[in-house]
GUDREN-292837 format. One record per residue (C-alpha): residue number from 1; residue in three letters; x negated, y negated, z. Coordinates in nm, 3 decimals. Each point is the difference from the previous one (the first is absolute). Layout:
<nodes>
   num   residu         x         y         z
   NUM      ALA         X         Y         Z
...
</nodes>
This chain:
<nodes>
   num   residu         x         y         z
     1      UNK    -9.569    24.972    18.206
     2      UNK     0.313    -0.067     0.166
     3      UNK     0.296     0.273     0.099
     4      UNK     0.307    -0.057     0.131
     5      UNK     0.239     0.312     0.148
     6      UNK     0.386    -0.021     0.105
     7      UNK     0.190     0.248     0.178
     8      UNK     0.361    -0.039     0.043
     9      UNK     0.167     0.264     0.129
    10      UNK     0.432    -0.049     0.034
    11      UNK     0.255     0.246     0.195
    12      UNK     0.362    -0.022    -0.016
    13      UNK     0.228     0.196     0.197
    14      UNK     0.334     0.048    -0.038
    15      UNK     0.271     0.193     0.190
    16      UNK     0.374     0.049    -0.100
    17      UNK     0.243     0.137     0.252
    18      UNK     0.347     0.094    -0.175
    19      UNK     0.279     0.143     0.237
    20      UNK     0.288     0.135    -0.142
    21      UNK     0.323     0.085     0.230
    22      UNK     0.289     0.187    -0.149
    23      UNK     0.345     0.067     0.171
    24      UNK     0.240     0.217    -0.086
    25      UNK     0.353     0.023     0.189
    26      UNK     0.224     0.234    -0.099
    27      UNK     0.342     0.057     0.176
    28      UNK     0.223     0.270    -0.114
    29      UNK     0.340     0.035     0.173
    30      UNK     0.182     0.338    -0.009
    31      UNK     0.334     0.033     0.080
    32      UNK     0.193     0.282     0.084
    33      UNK     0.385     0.062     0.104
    34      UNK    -0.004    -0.184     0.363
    35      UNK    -0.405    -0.004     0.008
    36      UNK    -0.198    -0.241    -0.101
    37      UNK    -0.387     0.014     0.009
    38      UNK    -0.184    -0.287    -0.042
    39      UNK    -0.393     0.077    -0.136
    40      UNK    -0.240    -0.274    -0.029
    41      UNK    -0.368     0.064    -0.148
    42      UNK    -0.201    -0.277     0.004
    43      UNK    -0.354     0.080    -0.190
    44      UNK    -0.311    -0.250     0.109
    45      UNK    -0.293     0.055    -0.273
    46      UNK    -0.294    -0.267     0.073
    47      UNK    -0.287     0.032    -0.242
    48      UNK    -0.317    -0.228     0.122
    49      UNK    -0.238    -0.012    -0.307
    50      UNK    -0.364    -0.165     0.114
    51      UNK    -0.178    -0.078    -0.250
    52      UNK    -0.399    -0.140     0.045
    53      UNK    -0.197    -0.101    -0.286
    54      UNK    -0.343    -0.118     0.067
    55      UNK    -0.174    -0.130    -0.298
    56      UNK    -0.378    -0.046     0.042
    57      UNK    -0.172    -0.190    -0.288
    58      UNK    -0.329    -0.080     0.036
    59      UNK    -0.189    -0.214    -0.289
    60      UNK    -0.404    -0.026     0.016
    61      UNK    -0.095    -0.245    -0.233
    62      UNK    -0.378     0.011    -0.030
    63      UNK    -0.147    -0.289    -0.209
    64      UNK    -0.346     0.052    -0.045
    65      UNK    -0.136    -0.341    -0.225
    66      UNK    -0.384     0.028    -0.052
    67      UNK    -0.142    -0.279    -0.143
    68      UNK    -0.356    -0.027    -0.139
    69      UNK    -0.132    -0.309    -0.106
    70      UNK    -0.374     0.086    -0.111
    71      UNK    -0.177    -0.357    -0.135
    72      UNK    -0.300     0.009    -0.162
    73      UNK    -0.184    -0.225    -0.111
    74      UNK    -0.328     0.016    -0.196
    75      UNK    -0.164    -0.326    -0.078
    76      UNK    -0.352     0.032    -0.185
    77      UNK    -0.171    -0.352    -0.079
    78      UNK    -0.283     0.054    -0.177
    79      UNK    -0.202    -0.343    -0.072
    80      UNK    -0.315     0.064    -0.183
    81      UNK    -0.200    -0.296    -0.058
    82      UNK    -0.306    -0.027    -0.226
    83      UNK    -0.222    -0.269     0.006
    84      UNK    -0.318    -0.055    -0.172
    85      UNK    -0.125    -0.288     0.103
    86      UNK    -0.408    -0.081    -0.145
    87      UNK    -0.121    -0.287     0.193
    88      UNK    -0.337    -0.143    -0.100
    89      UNK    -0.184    -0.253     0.265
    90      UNK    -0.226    -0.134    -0.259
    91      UNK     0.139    -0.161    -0.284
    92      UNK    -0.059     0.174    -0.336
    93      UNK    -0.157    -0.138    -0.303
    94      UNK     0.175    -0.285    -0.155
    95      UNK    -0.096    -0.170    -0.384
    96      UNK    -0.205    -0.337     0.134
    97      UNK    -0.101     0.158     0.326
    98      UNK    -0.408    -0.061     0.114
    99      UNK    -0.163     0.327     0.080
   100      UNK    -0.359     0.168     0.039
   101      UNK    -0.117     0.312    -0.158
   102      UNK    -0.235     0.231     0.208
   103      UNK    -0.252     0.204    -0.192
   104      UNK    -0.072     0.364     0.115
   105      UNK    -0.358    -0.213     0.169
   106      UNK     0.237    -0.190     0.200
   107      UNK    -0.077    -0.311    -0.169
   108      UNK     0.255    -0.200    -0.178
   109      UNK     0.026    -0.066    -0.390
   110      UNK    -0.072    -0.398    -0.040
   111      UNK    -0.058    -0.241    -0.264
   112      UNK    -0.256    -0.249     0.027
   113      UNK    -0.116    -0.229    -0.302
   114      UNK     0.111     0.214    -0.277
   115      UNK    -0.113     0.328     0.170
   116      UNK     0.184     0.265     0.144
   117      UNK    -0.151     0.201     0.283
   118      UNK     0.001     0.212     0.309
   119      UNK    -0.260    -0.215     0.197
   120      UNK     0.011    -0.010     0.364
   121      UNK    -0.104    -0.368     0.000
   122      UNK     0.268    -0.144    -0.236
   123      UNK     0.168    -0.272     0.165
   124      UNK     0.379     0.090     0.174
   125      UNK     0.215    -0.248    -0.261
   126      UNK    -0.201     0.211    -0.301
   127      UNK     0.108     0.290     0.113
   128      UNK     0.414    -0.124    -0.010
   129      UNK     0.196     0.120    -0.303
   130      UNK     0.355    -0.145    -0.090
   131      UNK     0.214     0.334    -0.168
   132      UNK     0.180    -0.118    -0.268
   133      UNK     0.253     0.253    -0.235
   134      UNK     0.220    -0.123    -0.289
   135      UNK     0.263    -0.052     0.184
   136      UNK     0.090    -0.059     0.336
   137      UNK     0.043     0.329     0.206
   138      UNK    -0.192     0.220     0.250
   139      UNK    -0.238     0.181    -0.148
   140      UNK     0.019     0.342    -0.004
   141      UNK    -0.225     0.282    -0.175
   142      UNK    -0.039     0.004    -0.355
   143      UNK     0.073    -0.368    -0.044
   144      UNK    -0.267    -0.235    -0.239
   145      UNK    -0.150    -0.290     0.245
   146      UNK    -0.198    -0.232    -0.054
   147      UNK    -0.282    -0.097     0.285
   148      UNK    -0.072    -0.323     0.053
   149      UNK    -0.279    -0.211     0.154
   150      UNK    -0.022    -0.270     0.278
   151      UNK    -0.207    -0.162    -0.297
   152      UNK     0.359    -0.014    -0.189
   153      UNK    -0.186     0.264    -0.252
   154      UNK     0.141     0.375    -0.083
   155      UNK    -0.207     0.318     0.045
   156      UNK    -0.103     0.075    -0.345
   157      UNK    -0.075     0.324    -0.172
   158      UNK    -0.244    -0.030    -0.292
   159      UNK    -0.126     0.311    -0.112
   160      UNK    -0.167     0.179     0.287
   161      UNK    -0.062    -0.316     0.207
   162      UNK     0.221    -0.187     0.233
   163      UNK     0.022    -0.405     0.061
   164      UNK     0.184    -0.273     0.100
   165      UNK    -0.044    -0.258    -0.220
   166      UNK     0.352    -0.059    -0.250
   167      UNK     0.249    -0.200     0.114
   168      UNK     0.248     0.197    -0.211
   169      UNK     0.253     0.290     0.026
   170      UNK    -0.061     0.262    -0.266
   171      UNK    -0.060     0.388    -0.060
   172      UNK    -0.376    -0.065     0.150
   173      UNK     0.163    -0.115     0.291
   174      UNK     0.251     0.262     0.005
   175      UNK     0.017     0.289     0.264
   176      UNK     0.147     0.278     0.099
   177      UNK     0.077     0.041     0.367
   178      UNK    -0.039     0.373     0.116
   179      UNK     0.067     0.218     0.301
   180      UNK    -0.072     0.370     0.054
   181      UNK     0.348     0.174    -0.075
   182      UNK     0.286    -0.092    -0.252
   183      UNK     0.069    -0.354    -0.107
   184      UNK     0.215    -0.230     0.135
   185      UNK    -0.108    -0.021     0.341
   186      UNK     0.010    -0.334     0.237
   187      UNK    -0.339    -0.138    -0.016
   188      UNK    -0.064    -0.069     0.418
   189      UNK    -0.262    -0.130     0.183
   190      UNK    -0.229     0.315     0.109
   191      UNK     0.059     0.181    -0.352
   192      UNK    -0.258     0.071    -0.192
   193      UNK    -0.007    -0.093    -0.377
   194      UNK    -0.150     0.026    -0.309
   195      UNK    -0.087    -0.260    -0.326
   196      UNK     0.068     0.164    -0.344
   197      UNK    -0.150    -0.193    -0.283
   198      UNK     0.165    -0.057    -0.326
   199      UNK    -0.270     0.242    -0.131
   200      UNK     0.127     0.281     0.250
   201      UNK    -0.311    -0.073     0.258
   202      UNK     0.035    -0.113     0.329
   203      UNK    -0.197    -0.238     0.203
   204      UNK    -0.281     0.190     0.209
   205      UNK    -0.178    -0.132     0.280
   206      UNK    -0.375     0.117    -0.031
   207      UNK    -0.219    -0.140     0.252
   208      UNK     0.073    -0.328    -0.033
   209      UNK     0.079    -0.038    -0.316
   210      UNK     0.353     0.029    -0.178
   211      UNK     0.037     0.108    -0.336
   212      UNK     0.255     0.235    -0.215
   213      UNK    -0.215     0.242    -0.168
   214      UNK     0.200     0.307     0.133
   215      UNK     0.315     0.132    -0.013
   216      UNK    -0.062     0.222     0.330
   217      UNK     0.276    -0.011     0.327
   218      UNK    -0.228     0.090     0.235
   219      UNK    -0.087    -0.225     0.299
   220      UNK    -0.209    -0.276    -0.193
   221      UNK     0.308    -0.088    -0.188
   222      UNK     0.161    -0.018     0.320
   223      UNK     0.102    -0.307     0.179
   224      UNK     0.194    -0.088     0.351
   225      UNK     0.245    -0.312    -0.028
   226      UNK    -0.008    -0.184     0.288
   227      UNK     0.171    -0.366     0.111
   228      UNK    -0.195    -0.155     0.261
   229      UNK    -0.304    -0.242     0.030
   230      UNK    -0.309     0.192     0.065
</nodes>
């Protein structure tokens, strides 16, 4: 805010002095028989006019500037950043990797000479399968696999019993890979899966013994993929 004032204030005086002087002579002569008289008037009129102006002017000049400078400013940044970021340590299951599946007994599915079992003694190497899928992708929930031995033979449903003993990929070799929960889930080390048959069975761990007489989801049917030695 800024404000300025000026005061200028101006007198003038002025004084006139007019003096006017009139004279007058008059001189009238009479005469008369032997007498003469002589008369002289002489009239002296001086007028002295003063005159005294005094002019006082005074000018105020009051300049009042205000000046408001008001800056605003607003700035709003507003960054919002999303990330979703799903970072597995383990790799997830890939078509041709070698796996283990562990029954609900804690003993892994192998095949040894033909047989498929749940045997605590089974060699490690028999208890290796290679995951293959037609195709080459992960593997994820819902997707037909085919298991297949360290022996070079597939896992082979016939009927109600379960072997290892063709060399050949067809719809007894075919499975179904399941999870609990909808389809289309990564298949990951830790998960636990289920086999569904052609027939609609799934493989079932009973003891020792493996077979697809049941079409149950319950824990026999369950099994824990796993990617390590034992």
């Amino acid at each position: 805010t800024s404000t300025s004032t000026t005061s200028a204030t101006t007198t003038t005086t002025s004084t006139f002095t007019v003096t006017h002087t009139s004279t007058a002579t008059r001189t009238r002569t009479t005469t008369s028989k032997s007498t003469t008289s002589t008369t002289t008037t002489t009239s002296t009129a001086t007028t002295t006019s003063t005159t005294s102006s005094t002019s006082t002017s005074t000018t105020t000049m009051s300049s009042t500037t205000t000046l408001t400078m008001t800056t605003s400013t607003t700035t709003t940044s507003s960054l919002t950043s999303t990330a979703t970021s799903t970072t597995t340590t383990t790799p997830c299951l890939d078509a041709g990797d070698v796996v283990f599946f562990r029954a609900h007994t804690g003993v892994r599915l192998a095949a040894q000479d033909g047989k498929v079992s749940a045997m605590k003694e089974a060699p490690a190497e028999s208890q290796e399968w290679v995951v293959e899928v037609d195709g080459d992708s992960a593997v994820v929930s819902g997707d037909a696999v085919y298991l297949k031995a360290h022996s070079g033979s597939y896992l082979t449903v016939q009927g109600s019993s379960v072997n290892a003993k063709s060399a050949r990929r067809g719809t007894s070799q075919r499975l179904i890979i399941e999870m609990d929960g909808a389809s289309g889930q990564f298949v990951c080390p830790g998960d636990s899966v289920m086999f569904r048959t052609q027939s609609g069975k799934r493989l079932t761990v009973q003891g020792n013994r493996v077979h697809a007489a049941w079409n149950d989801k319950g824990s026999w049917q369950h099994f824990v993929l796993e990617m390590q030695r034992p």
